[in-house]
C-alpha positions as a printed NumPy array, in Angstrom:
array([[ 82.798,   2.153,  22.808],
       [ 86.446,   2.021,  21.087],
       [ 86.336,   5.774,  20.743],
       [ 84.796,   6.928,  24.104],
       [ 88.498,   4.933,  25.307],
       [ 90.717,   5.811,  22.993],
       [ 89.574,   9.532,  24.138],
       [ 89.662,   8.21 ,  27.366],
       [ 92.909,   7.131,  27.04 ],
       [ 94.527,  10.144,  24.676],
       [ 93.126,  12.505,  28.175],
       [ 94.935,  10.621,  30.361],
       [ 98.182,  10.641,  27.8  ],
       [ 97.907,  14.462,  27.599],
       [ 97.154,  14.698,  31.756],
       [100.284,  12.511,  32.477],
       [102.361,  14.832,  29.743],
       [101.593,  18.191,  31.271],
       [ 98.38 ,  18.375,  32.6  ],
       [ 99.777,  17.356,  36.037],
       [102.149,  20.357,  35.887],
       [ 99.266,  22.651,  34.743],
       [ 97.236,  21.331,  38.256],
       [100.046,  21.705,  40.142],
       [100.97 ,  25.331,  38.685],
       [ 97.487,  26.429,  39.88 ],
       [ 97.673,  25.015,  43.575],
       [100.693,  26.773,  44.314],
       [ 99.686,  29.815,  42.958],
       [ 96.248,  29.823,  44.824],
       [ 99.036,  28.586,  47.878],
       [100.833,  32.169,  47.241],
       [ 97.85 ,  34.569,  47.027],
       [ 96.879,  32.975,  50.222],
       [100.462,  33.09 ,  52.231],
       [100.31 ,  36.726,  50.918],
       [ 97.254,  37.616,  51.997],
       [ 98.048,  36.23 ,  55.501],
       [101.249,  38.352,  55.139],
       [ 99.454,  41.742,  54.611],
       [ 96.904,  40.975,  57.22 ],
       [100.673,  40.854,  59.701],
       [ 98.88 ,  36.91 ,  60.632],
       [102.182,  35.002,  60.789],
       [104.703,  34.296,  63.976],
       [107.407,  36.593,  64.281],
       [109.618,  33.669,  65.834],
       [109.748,  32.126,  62.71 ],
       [111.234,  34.842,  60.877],
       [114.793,  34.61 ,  59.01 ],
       [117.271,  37.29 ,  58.479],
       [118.878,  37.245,  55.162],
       [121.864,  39.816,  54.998],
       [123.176,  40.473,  51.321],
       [126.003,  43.18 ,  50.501],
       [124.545,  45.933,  47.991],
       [126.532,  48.361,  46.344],
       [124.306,  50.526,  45.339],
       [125.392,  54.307,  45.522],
       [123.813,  56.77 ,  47.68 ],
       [121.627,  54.951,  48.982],
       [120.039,  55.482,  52.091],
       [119.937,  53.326,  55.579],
       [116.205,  52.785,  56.141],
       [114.457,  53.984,  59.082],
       [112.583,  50.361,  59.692],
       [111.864,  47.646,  58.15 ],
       [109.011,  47.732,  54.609],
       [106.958,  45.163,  53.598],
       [108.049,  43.465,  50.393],
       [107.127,  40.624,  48.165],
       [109.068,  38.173,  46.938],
       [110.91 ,  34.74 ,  47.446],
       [114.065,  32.985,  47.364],
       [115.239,  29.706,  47.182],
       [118.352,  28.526,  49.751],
       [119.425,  24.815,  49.931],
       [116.01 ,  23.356,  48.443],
       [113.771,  25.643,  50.743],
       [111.92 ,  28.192,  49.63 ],
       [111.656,  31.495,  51.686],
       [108.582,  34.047,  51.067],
       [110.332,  38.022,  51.887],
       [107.58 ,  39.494,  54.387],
       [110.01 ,  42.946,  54.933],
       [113.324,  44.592,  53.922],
       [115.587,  47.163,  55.293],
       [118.292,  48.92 ,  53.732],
       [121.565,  49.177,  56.499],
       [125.329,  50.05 ,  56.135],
       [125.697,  49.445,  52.456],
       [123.61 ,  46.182,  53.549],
       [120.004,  44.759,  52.551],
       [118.48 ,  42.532,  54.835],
       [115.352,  40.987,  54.146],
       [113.138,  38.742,  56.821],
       [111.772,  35.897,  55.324],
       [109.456,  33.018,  56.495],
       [109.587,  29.509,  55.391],
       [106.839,  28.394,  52.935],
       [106.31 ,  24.579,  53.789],
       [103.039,  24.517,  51.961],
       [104.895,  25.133,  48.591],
       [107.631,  23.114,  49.649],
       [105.135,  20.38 ,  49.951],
       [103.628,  20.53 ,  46.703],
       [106.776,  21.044,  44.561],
       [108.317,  17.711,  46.34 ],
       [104.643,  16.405,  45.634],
       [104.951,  17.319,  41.825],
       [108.09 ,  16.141,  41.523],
       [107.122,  12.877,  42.942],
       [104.451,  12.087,  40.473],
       [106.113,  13.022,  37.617],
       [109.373,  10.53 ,  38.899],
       [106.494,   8.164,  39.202],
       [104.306,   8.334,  36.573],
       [107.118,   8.34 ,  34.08 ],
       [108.928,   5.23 ,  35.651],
       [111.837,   7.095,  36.549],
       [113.465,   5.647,  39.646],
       [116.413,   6.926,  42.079],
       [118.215,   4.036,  43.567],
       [120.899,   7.305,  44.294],
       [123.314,   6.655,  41.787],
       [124.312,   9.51 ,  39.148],
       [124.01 ,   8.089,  35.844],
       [124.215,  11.224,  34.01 ],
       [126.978,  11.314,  31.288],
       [129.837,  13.544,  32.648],
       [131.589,  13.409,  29.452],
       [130.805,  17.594,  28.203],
       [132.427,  18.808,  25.58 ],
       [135.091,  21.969,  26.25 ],
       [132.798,  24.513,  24.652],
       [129.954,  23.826,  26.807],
       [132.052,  23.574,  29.853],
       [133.633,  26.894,  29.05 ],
       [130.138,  28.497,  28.168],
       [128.322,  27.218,  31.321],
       [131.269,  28.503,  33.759],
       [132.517,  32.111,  32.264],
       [129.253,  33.951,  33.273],
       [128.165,  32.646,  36.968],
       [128.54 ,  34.903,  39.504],
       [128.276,  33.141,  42.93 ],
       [127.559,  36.065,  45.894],
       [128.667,  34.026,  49.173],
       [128.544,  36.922,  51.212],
       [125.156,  36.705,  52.965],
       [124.537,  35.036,  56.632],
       [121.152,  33.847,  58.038],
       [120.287,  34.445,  61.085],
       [117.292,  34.368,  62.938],
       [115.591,  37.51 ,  63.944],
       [115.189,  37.771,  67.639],
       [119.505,  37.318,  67.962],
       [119.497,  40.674,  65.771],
       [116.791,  42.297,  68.282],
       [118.863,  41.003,  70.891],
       [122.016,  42.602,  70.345],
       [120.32 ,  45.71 ,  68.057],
       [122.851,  46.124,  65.181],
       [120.108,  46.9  ,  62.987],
       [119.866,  50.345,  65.263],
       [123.703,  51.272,  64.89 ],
       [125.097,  53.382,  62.268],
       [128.164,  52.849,  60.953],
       [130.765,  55.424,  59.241],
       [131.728,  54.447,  55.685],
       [135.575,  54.063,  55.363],
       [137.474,  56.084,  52.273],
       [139.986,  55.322,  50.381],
       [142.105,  56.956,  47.656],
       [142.657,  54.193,  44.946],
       [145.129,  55.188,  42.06 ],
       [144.779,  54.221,  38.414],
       [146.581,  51.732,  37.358],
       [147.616,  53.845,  34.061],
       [146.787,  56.976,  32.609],
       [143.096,  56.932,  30.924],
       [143.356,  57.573,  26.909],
       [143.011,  60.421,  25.053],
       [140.706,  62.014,  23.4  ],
       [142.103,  62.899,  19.79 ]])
C-alpha cells in the first residue's frame, strides 16, 4: 500500500512539474490543426478579419495581384492572430488575420494552473529585483529592433476605400557617399 502512493504521489509530482504543460501543448496543437483546417475549407467570417500592414524592403519585389493564403501567427498586445492570407503592395505586406480565442483561452488557462498549483499569487505588485547589472542591461538592449511601423485595421474600411487596388509610383533619389569607398591595393 506505501508504494502504490508513493507512486501515486511521485505521478502527481511529475504531472504538476511538466506534465500539465505537456497536456496543454497537445490541446492547442489539436486547437491549430483544427482552426487550419476550417481556414482551408474558407469556413470563417470575413467580418472578423484584421489587416496587418508591415513595411518590407525587399528588392524587386512584385505587388501581388490578390491576396494568397498563408499560414502563420502573430502575437499583438497578448492576442494571438492566426494569418489566413497575404498580399504583397507598394513596398508593403499586408497580411489578414483572424483572432484565435480558443488558444487564447487555453494559454490564459495554462497559465492559471501553473500560478495555482505552484502557490504563486498576484496581488499586482512587481516584486521582481530591478537591480541588473550594466553588462546585462547593455547586452539585453544593443540588439532589439522594435518595427513600429505597422497599423491594424479592419478589412471591410480597406474594401471600402480600395487602396489595396491603387498602384503607386516609387520615388528616386540620388544619395551621395558620405566619403570615397577604399581602395583596392
Amino acid at each position: 500500500m506505501k508504494k502504490l502512493s508513493a507512486i501515486l504521489l511521485i505521478i502527481l509530482f511529475l504531472f504538476n512539474l511538466f506534465g500539465y504543460r505537456v497536456l496543454f501543448y497537445y490541446a492547442q496543437q489539436q486547437s491549430d490543426i483544427t482552426l487550419e483546417h476550417n481556414l482551408d475549407q474558407n469556413n470563417y467570417n470575413e467580418n472578423e478579419l484584421i489587416a496587418l500592414t508591415i513595411p518590407l524592403s525587399m528588392p524587386y519585389q512584385h505587388n501581388s495581384d490578390g491576396f494568397e493564403r498563408f499560414d502563420g501567427e502573430i502575437t499583438l498586445n497578448g492576442k494571438i492572430y492566426k494569418y489566413v492570407k497575404r498580399k504583397y503592395c507598394d513596398g508593403k505586406i499586408t497580411f489578414l488575420c483572424l483572432p484565435d480565442y480558443n488558444k487564447m483561452h487555453l494559454e490564459a488557462a495554462k497559465n492559471n494552473y501553473g500560478t495555482n498549483i505552484n502557490g504563486i499569487q498576484n496581488n499586482g505588485t512587481n516584486n521582481h529585483d530591478n537591480s541588473k547589472s550594466a553588462i546585462g542591461k547593455n547586452l539585453s538592449t544593443d540588439y532589439e529592433q522594435n518595427v513600429s511601423d505597422y497599423a491594424i485595421v479592419h478589412y471591410k474600411s480597406i474594401n471600402k476605400y480600395s487602396l489595396l487596388d491603387k498602384a503607386f509610383p516609387l520615388t528616386t533619389a540620388i544619395v551621395n557617399s558620405p566619403e570615397q569607398p577604399p581602395e583596392l591595393t
